[in-house]
MARTI-11960 format. One line per 8 residues: number of its first residue (from 1); their letters; for each residue x, y, z of C-alpha. Coordinates in steps of 0.02 Angstrom, whole numbers, always signed. Layout:
// residues N
NUM> A> X Y Z ~ ...
END
This chain:
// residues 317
1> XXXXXXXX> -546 +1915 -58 ~ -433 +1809 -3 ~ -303 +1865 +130 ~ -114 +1807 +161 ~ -49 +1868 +328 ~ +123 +1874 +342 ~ +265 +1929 +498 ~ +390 +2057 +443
9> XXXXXXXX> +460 +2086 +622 ~ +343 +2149 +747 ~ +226 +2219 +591 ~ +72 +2102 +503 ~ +70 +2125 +327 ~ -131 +2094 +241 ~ -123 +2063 +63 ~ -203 +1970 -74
17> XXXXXXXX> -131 +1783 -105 ~ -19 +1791 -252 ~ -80 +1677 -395 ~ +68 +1569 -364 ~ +9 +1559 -182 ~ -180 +1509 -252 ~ -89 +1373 -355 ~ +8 +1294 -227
25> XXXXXXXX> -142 +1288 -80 ~ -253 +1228 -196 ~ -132 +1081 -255 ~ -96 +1059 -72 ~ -282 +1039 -37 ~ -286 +890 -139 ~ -105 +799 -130 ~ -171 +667 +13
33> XXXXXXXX> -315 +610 -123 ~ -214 +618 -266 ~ -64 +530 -176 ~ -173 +389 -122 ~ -244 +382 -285 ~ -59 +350 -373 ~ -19 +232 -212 ~ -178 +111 -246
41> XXXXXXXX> -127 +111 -441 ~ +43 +88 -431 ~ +95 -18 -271 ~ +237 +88 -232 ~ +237 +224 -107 ~ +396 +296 -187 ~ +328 +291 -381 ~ +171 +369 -306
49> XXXXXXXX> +254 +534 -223 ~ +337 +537 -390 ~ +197 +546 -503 ~ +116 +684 -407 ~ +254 +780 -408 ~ +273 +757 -601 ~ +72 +815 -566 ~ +112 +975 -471
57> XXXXXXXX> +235 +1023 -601 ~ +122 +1000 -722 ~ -29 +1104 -636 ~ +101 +1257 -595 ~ +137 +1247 -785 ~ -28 +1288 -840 ~ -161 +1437 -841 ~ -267 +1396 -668
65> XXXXXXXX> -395 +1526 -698 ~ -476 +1434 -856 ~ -447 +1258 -696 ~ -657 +1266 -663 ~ -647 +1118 -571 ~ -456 +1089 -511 ~ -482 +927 -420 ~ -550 +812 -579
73> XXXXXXXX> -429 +910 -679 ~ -287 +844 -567 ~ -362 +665 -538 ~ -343 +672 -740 ~ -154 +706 -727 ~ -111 +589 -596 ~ -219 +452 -688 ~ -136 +464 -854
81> XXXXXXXX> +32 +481 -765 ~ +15 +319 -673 ~ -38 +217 -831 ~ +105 +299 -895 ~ +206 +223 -759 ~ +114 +60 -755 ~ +176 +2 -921 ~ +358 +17 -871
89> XXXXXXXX> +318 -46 -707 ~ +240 -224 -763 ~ +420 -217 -867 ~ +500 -235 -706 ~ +410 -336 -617 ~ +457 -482 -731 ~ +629 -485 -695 ~ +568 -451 -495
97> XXXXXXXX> +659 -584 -396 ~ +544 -679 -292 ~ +371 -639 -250 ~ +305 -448 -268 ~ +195 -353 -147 ~ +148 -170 -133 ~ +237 -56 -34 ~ +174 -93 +163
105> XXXXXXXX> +40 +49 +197 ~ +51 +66 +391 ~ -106 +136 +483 ~ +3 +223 +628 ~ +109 +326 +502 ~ +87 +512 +488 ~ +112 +509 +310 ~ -51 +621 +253
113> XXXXXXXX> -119 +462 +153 ~ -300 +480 +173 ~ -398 +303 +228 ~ -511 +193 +100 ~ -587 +17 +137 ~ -459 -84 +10 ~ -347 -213 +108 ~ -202 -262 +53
121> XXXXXXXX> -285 -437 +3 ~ -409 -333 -149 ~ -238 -249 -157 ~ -174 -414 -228 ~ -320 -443 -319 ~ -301 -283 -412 ~ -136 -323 -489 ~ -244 -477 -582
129> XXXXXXXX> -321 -309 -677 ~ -258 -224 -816 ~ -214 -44 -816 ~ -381 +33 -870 ~ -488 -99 -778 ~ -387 -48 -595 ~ -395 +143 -636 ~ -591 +135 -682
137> XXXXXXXX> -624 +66 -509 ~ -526 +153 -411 ~ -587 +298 -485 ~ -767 +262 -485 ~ -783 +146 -350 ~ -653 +186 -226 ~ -635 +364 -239 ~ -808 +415 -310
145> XXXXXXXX> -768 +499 -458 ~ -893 +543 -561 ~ -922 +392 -716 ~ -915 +536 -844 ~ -763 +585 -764 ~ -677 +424 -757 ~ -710 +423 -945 ~ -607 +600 -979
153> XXXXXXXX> -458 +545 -879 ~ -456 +379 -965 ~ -505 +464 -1132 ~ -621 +323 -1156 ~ -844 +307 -1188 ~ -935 +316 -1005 ~ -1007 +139 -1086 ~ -826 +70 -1122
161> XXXXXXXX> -788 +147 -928 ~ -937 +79 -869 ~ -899 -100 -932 ~ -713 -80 -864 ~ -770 -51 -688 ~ -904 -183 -691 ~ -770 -323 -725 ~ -648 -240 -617
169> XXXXXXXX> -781 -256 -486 ~ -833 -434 -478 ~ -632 -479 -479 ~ -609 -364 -329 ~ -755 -401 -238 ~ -740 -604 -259 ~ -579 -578 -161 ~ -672 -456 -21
177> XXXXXXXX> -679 -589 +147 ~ -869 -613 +167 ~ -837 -571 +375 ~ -717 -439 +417 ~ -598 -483 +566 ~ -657 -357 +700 ~ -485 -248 +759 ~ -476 -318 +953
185> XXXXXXXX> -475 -507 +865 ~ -367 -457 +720 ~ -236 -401 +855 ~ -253 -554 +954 ~ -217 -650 +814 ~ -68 -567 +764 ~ +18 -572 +920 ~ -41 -744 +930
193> XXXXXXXX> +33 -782 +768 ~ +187 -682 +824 ~ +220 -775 +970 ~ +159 -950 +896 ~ +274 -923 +734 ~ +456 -872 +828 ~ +449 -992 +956 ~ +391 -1160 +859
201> XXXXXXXX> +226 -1173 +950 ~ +171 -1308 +798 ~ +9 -1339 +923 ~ -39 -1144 +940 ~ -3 -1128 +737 ~ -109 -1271 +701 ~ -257 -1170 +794 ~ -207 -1000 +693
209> XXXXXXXX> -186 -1057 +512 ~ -329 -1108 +401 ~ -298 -1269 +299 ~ -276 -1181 +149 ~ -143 -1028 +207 ~ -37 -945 +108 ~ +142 -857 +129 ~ +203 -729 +12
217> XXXXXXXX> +353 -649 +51 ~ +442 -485 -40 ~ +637 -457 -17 ~ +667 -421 -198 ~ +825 -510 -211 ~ +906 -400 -84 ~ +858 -525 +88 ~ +827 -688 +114
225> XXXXXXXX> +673 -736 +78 ~ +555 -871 -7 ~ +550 -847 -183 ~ +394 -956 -202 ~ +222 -922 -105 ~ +211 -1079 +28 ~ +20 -1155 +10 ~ -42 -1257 +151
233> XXXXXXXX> -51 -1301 +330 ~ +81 -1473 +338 ~ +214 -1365 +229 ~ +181 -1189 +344 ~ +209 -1290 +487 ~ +378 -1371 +416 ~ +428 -1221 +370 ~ +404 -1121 +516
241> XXXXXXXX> +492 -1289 +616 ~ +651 -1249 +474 ~ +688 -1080 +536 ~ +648 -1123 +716 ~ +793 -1266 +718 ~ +909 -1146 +604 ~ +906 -982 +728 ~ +824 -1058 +888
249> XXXXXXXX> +668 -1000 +974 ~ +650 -792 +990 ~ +737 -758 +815 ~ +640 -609 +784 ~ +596 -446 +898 ~ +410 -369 +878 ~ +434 -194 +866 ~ +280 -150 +849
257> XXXXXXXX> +96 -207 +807 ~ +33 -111 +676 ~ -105 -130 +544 ~ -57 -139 +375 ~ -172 -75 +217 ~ -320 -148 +315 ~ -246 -298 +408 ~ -183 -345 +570
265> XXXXXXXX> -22 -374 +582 ~ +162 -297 +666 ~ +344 -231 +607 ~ +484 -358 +688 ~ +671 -359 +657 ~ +776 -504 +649 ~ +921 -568 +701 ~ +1050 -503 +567
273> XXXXXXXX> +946 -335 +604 ~ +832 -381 +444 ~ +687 -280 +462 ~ +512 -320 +407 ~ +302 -307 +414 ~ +191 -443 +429 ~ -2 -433 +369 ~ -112 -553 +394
281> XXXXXXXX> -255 -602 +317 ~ -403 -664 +450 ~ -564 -766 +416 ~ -676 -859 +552 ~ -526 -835 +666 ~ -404 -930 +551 ~ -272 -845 +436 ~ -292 -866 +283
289> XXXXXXXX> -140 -775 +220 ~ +30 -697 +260 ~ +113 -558 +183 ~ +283 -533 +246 ~ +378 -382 +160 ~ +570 -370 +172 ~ +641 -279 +38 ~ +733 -143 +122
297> XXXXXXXX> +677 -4 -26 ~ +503 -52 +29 ~ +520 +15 +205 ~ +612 +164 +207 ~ +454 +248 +242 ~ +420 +113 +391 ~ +566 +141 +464 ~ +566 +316 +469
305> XXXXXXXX> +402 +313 +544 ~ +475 +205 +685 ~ +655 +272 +699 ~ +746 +111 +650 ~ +860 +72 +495 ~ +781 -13 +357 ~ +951 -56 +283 ~ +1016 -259 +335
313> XXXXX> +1185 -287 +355 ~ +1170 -461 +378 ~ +1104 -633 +281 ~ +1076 -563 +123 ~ +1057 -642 -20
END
């Protein structure tokens, strides 16, 4: 049997969990899984916490004791909920100003998101998918669900499933970096870059960025920031030259180095008190690309992890 023990004063109570009580721990059990599973489909940290709470209303609403299994019943929900949300989302996302990235997923935050191996580079690579293709690897491949099922929450043949995944797969994996960047290096690098980037080293940048780089940066029409991904080492370096002649050297503060969905990179605020994360994406020593995220709605959870407003009040767009 299982016992609840519970203070009433100076007396402990023993009795028998009340099925409500069974509901709720058993939900609980699996919210880190199942909230990491919305996060990876959805890109947004904020439409993720909302589909599993759609989830747990859904659970409490039905009969647990015919639940045999009540994590692959709740994988279902959450799965079917974020395709759900998907289609809406991709509605959005075309009238998105600027480029979009997925909510920043920082390593130091206590946020009860449980770890996988997907950076935010196969991140990226993801949104190339469509809907069913991203939630049959995930599923399968990330999470280790069961191919049969994958099939029942996707109400779709284990072949057709099957198929999904396999295609899903060789998008994903073409994007995978052949040589991880080892953490000590990745660090390096990003305080490197860092220092290199806010001070107009063009020499120490030149040793950093691979020929081929890449900026993307997110401020969803709310910040200033490029609308257009920069491609290239010549027009990085102009770039980075631009702001370093418009605010002077030491326009930005590190406030922290963090990693971010698998890469190295920090959280820095601006003058104008603009906060944002950098990630950066690392092979044979040279960065390949730069995710810079500055849309304030995207780092609520950021900033409350490191006590700082998210909210600009300065040089917005």
């Amino acid at each position: 049997m299982v016992i609840h023990i519970r203070s009433t004063g100076f007396v402990y109570e023993e009795r028998p969990m009340s099925q409500a009580e069974i509901a709720t721990a058993t939900f609980e059990s699996h919210r880190a899984r199942l909230l990491r599973i919305a996060y990876r489909m959805l890109g947004s940290r904020s439409d993720a916490e909302d589909v599993v709470q759609n989830a747990w209303l859904r659970w409490v609403a039905v009969d647990q004791t015919m639940v045999s299994a009540p994590y692959p019943f709740l994988a279902r929900i959450v799965t079917r909920l974020c395709l759900d949300e998907m289609k809406s989302a991709r509605a959005r996302r075309e009238t998105y100003v600027g480029a979009w990235l997925p909510d920043p997923l920082v390593e130091s935050e206590e946020d009860g998101l449980d770890k996988d191996d997907l950076t935010l580079t196969l991140m990226m690579a993801l949104e190339r998918l469509s809907p069913l293709e991203r939630a049959a690897f995930l599923l399968h491949d990330v999470f280790g669900v069961p191919l049969g099922e994958v099939a029942d929450a996707l109400d779709r043949e284990a072949a057709a499933v099957r198929q999904l995944a396999v295609r899903a797969r060789r998008n994903v994996e073409a994007a995978r970096p052949r040589f991880p960047v080892e953490r000590e290096e990745g660090e390096r690098i990003a305080r490197a870059f860092f220092a290199a980037s806010t001070s107009g080293d063009t020499a120490a940048l030149r040793t950093l960025l691979a020929e081929n780089a890449v900026l993307r940066s997110d401020g969803g029409g709310k910040v200033l920031a490029f609308i257009n991904p920069i491609t290239g080492l010549d027009r990085l370096l102009r770039m980075f030259e631009g702001v370093r002649r418009k605010w002077g050297q030491g326009w930005a503060q590190m406030l922290e180095p963090v990693w971010i969905d698998g890469l190295p990179g920090y959280v820095s605020r601006e003058r104008g008190d603009v906060l944002q994360t950098t990630a950066l994406a690392i092979e044979n020593g040279r960065i390949t690309a730069i995710y810079i995220t500055r849309n304030p709605d995207k780092l609520r959870h950021v900033a409350q992890a490191l006590a700082v407003a998210p909210d600009p009040t300065a040089r917005t767009q």
